[in-house]
N, C-alpha and C positions, 0 to 999 in steps of 0.2 A: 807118391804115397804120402810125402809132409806133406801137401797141400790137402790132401783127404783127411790125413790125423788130424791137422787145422781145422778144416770145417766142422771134423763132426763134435772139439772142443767148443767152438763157438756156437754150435746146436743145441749141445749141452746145457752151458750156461745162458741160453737167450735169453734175454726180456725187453722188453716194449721201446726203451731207446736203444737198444743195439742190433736191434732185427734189422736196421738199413745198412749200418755198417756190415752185418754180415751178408747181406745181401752185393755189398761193392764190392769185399774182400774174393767172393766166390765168381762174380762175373769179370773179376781180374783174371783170377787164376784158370778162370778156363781157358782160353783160347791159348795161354803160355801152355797150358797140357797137352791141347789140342796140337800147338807147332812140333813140338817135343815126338810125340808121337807120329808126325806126318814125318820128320828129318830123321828118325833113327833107324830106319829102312835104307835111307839113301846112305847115310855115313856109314852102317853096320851091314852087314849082310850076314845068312845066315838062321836055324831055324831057331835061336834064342833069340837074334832080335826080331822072328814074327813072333815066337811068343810075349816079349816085350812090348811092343807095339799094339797084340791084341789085348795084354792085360791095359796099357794105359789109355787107350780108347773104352776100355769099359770103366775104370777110373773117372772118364770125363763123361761118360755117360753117367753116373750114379752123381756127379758133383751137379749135372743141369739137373738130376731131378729134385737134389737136397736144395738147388737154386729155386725150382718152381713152388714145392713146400712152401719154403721160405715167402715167397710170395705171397702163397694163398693165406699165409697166417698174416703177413700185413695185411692186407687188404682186408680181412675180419675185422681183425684189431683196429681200422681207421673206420670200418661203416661201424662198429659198436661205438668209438669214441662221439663221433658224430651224432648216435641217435642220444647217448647222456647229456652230449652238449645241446643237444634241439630239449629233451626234457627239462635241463636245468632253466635253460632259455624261458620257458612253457611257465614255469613253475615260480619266476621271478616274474615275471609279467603280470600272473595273475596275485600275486605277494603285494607288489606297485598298487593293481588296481583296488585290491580291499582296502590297504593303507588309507590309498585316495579317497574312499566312498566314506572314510571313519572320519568325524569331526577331530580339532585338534584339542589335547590336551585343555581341558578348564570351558571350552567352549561351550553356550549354550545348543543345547539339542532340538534340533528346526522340529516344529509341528507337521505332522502327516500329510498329506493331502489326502482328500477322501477317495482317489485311485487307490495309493497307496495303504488306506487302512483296510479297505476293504481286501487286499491280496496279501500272499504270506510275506513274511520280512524276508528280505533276500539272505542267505545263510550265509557265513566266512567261514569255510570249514578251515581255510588254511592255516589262516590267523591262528583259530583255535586249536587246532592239531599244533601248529608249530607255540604255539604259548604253553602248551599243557604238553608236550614233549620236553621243553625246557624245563619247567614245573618238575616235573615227573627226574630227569636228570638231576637237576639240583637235589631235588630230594634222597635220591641215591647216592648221591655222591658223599649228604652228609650224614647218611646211615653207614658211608663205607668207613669215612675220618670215625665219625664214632667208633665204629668197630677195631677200625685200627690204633685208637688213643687207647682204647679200653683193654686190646692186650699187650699196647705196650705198658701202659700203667699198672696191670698184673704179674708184669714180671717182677717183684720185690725178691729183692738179694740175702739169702740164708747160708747160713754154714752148710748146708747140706745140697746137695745136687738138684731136689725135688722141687718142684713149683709149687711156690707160696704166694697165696693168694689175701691182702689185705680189704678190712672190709668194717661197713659201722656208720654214724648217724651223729650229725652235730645238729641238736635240739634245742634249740630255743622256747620256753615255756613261759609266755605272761597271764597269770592267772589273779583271776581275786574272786574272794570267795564272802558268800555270805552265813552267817553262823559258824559252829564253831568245829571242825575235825580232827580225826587224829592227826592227819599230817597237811598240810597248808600246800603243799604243791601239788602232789598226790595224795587225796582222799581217799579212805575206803571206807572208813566208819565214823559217826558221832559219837563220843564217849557222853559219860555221866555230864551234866553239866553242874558248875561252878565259878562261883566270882571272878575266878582268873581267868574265864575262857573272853575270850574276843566275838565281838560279832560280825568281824567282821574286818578282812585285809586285800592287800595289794601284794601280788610279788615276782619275782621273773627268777628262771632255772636254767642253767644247762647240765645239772648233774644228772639229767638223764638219756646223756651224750651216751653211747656205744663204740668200743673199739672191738674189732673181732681179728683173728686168722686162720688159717683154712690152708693144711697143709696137704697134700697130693701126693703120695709114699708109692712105693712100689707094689709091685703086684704078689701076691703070698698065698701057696696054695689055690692060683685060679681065682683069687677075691682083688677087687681092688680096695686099696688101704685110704684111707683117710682121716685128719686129726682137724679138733676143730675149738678152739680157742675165745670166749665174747666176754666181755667184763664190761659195765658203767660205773658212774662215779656215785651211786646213789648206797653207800656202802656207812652212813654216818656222815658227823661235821667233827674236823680239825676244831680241839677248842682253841682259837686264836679271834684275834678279830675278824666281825665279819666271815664265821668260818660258815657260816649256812651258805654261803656262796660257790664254796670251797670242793667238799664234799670228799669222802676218801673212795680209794678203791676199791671194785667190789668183784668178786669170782661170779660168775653165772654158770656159764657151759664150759666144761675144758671134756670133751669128749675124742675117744678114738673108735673108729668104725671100721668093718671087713664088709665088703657088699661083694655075693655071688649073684649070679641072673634070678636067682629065686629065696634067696636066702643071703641075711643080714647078721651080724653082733657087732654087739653095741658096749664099748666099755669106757665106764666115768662119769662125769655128773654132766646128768641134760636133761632135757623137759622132761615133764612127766607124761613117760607114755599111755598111762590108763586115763588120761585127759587130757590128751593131746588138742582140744580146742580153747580158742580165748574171741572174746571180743575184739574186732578192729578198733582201736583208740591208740592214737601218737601224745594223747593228753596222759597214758599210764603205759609207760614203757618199763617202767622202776620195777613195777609188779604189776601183772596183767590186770584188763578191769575186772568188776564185780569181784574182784579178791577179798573173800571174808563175806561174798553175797551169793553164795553158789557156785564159784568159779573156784573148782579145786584144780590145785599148779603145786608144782614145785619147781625148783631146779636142787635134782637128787642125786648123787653118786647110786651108781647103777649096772648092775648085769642081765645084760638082756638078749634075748633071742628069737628071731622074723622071721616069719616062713611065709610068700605069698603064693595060692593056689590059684592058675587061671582057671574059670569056669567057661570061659567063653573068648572072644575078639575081644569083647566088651564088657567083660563082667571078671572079677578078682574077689578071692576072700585069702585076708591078713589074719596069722595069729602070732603073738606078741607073746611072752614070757620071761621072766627073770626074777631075780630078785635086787631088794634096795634095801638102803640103809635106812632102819627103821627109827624111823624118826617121829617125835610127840609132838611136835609143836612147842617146846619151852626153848626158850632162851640160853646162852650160854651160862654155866654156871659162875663162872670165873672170866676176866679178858685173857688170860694168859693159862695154857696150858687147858686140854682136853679133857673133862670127867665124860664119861658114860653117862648118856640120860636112860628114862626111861625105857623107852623101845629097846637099844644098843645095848641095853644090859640082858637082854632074852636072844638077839638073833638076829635075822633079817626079817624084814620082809617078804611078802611073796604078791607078786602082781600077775594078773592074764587078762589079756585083751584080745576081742575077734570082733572086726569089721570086714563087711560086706561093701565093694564101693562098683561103681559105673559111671559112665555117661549120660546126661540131658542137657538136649538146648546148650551145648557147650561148655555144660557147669557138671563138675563132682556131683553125685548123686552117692551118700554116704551113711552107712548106720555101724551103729559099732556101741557094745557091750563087753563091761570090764569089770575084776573084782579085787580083791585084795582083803589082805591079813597080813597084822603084827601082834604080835603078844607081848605087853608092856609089864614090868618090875619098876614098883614103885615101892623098894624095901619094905623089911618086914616082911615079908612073903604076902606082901599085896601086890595080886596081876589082875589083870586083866587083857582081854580079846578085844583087840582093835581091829572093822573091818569096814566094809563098804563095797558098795557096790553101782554100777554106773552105767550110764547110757548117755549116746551121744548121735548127733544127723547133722547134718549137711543137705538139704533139700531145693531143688531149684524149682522155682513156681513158676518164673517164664524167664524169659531171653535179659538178660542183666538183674534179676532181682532173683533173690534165695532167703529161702531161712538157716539160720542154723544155731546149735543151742545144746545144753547138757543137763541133765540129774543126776540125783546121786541120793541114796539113804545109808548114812553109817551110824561107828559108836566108837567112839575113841580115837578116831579120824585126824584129831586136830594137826599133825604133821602133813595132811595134804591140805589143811586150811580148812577142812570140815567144823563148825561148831564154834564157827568165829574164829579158828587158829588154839580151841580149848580138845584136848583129849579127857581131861580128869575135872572136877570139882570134889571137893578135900569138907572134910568135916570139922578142921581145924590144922591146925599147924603140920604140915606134910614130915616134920622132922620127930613128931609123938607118934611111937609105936602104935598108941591106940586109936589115931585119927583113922578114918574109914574113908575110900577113896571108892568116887562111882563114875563108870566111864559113859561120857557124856553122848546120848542120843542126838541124833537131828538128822536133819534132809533139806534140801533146795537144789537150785539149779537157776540155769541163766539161758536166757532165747535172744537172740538179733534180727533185724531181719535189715539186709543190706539190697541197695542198688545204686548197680553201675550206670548213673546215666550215657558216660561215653568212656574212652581208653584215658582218661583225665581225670573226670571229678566223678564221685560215687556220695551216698550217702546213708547212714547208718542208724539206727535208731533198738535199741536194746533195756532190757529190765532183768534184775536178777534178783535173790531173794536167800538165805541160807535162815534157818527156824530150827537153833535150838530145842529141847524139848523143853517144856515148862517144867513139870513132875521132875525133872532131873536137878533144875533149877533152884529150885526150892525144898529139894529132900534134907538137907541141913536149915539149921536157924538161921549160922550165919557162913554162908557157905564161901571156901578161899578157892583160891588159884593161880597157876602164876598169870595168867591175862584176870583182867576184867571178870570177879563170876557171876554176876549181874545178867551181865548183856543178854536177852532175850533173843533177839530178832534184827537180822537188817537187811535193808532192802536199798537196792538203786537203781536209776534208772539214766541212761543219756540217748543224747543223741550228737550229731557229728556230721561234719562236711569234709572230705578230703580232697583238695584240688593238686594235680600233677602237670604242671605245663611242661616239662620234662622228667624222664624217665626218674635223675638224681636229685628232684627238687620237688620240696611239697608244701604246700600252706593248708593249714586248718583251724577250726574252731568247733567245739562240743561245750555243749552246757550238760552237767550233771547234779542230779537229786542225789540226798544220802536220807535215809528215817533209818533211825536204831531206836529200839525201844529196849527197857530192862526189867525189873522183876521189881523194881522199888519204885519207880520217878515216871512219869509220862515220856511218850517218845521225844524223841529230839532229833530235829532237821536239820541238815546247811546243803547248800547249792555250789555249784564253782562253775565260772567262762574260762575256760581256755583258751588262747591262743596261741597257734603255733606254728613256727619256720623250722625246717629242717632242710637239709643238705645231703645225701647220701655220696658213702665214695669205696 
């Protein structure tokens, strides 16, 4: 019975080098079973030792059959080995012979003979299966390293248990510009001009460098949580030397989010959702393009709420509501310490957005209409109805090329950038009871139309345009405000290359037009070349 327990241990655990030894260990022990069994008759007598004798003769009966098993599996196991050894054989012969038939390295390549041009070129399938299997290998393998750097690199270290995710863009900006704009690295508009403007400069930027974070909370009432963090340095200059280099910090997004399968809230300042598109350009990260040309943006502290409805596999309609903080467009009144502007002294805002979106050709297929109202105090018991109204598309014309683009008609707007960044024109000094304040009309909007030639480089070409009202312009003699009350009209136009030779790294160049025109002086032009390195991480 050990020798049976034995066997059917080394049956158990068999494999490919121990099938012989079990094979010697079991053709030992039979014939020891077999004597055993033939002697315990003659020594013993009695009907326990025929029972004894007949259980260990069927003992050695069941050990010769686990012996012949064993057998037949080697014997498998040796004509399989043999036929992989005959294929490998097969398959390096014919490896040799392509090698052979291929000139060597640098060699000049022999002329045909007219046999040989007239018949098909002999094929190397091997060659080629085994080069583009390699190929193909490497290439996975450093899609795997990527993947694996990429969550180890996500693991950043917080007080808190949650997984924080770092994230943002080191931007190098060489630009020079012709004629004269508001601002030298990033344009949006030509001002008045004047002796002191320049015609023209040289300069390089990183302040429109990006640091963001991206926190991943716990789950809350069935929503998953999340907070999200982005600031650049395009927030002003340190007056120091050299401080246009400098640049201080600036807030953009610090939002926190509840996302359900079908439904969103949205709390704290982040894009503005009733204009949720911008132009593609790495040449204006500071503030989206055509800002101040059609292109209404903010970044708004905000209360918002998403609902999306499936219509189909393939078809969804989004609606969007909240309210924000209602904002005119001026400027801080003081650096230190918060006054109430205009908008903030009546209330909130109120926003509603509903897009329709699907698939084509691989690309968003999107329409989406939006409105808004604030009710602005401008002391004195002078208000005014700020509001606007918006449309926006995402259109795909074929396979890597789309349009996509926005409008808008308001009146007192200028807090999402409507009217040049103007809500009011003043009839005089905003601080006399009797000055008379009218809220300022206009309309524009901005069209792209982008293609991706491949998963690398794309290219971009866009015009946008924002048209004050005239009549509104000129309804005073000499009409104030806190921007510019002049400015009529401005229009821009670029275009853009974006090359990606990896995923985190991008080189570009856009040249852009600016024409502003005002109410007093003929328009006025400048131009700017961008170039640009960035980094993503």
């Amino acid at each position: 019975m050990r020798q049976r327990h034995l066997l059917h241990l080394i049956a158990g655990r068999v494999s490919t080098p121990s099938l012989l030894a079990a094979l010697a260990i079991g053709i030992f022990l039979v014939p020891g079973s077999a004597m055993q069994a033939q002697s315990a008759p003659a020594q013993e007598g009695g009907p326990a030792n025929a029972d004894q004798a007949q259980a260990m003769t069927a003992a050695v009966q069941d050990l010769r059959e686990q012996v012949r098993e064993l057998r037949a599996v080697v014997d498998e196991m040796r004509a399989e080995a043999a036929q992989y050894r005959a294929e490998t054989a097969a398959l390096r012969q014919e490896l040799e012979a392509t090698q052979n038939r291929l000139p060597p390295p640098g060699a000049a390549q022999p002329a045909p003979s007219a046999a040989e041009s007239t018949s098909p070129p002999a094929p190397a399938p091997v060659l080629h299966s085994l080069e583009a299997r390699i190929a193909s290998l490497e290439e996975s393998s450093q899609l795997l390293s990527g993947k694996i750097d990429e969550q180890h690199q996500t693991k950043v270290e917080s007080a808190s248990r949650y997984h924080v995710r770092l994230s943002g863009i080191v931007l190098l900006n060489l630009f020079g510009n012709r004629g004269s704009a508001d601002s030298a690295d990033f344009p949006t508009y030509v001002p008045v001009a004047n002796p002191y403007n320049s015609d023209g400069d040289f300069g390089a930027t990183l302040r429109q460098s990006q640091i963001g974070l991206e926190v991943f909370g716990p789950h809350l009432a069935g929503a998953r949580t999340m907070g999200t963090l982005q600031a650049d340095f395009a927030g002003g200059f340190p007056y120091q030397a050299n401080g246009v280099n400098s640049g201080l910090f600036r807030l953009r997004i610090a939002s926190f989010r509840m996302d359900w399968e079908h439904t969103s809230l949205v709390a704290g300042q982040d894009d503005l959702f009733l204009s949720p598109l911008s132009p593609t350009s790495f040449a204006s990260l500071a503030v989206p393009a055509f800002s101040y040309a059609g292109n209404l943006w903010g970044w708004t502290p905000q209360l918002r709420l998403e609902h999306r409805f499936a219509l189909s596999d393939s078809q969804s309609v989004t609606v969007q509501a909240g309210i924000l903080d209602n904002l005119s467009g001026q400027p801080p009144y003081v650096s230190y310490g918060r006054a109430p502007q205009a908008g903030e002294r009546t209330g909130p805002g109120y926003g509603l957005r509903s897009a329709w979106s699907t698939s084509r050709l691989g690309q968003p297929l999107t329409f989406g209409v939006a409105g808004y109202y604030g009710r602005q105090d401008w002391g004195f018991y002078r208000h005014l109805d700020g509001w606007a109204g918006m449309a926006d598309w995402q259109i795909p014309i074929a396979p890597g090329l789309s349009l996509t683009g926005e409008l808008y008609r308001g009146r007192a707007a200028g807090g999402l950038g409507a009217g040049l960044g103007r809500s009011a024109i003043f009839s005089g000094n905003i601080l006399d009871p009797t000055t008379q304040v009218l809220g300022v009309n206009s309309a524009g909007g901005w069209s792209q139309l982008k293609l991706r030639a491949n998963s690398k480089l794309e290219f971009n070409g866009g015009f946008g345009m924002d048209a004050p009202f005239a009549r509104d312009l000129r309804a005073y003699p000499a009409p104030q405000s806190y921007l510019d009350p002049t400015l009529a009209a401005n229009r821009g136009a670029l275009v853009n290359f974006i090359y990606r030779p990896r995923s985190n790294l991008l080189f570009s160049t856009e040249f852009r037009h600016l024409e502003t025109s005002d109410i007093i002086s003929p328009s006025q032009q400048a131009e700017q070349v961008n170039m640009m390195m960035g980094i993503l991480f």
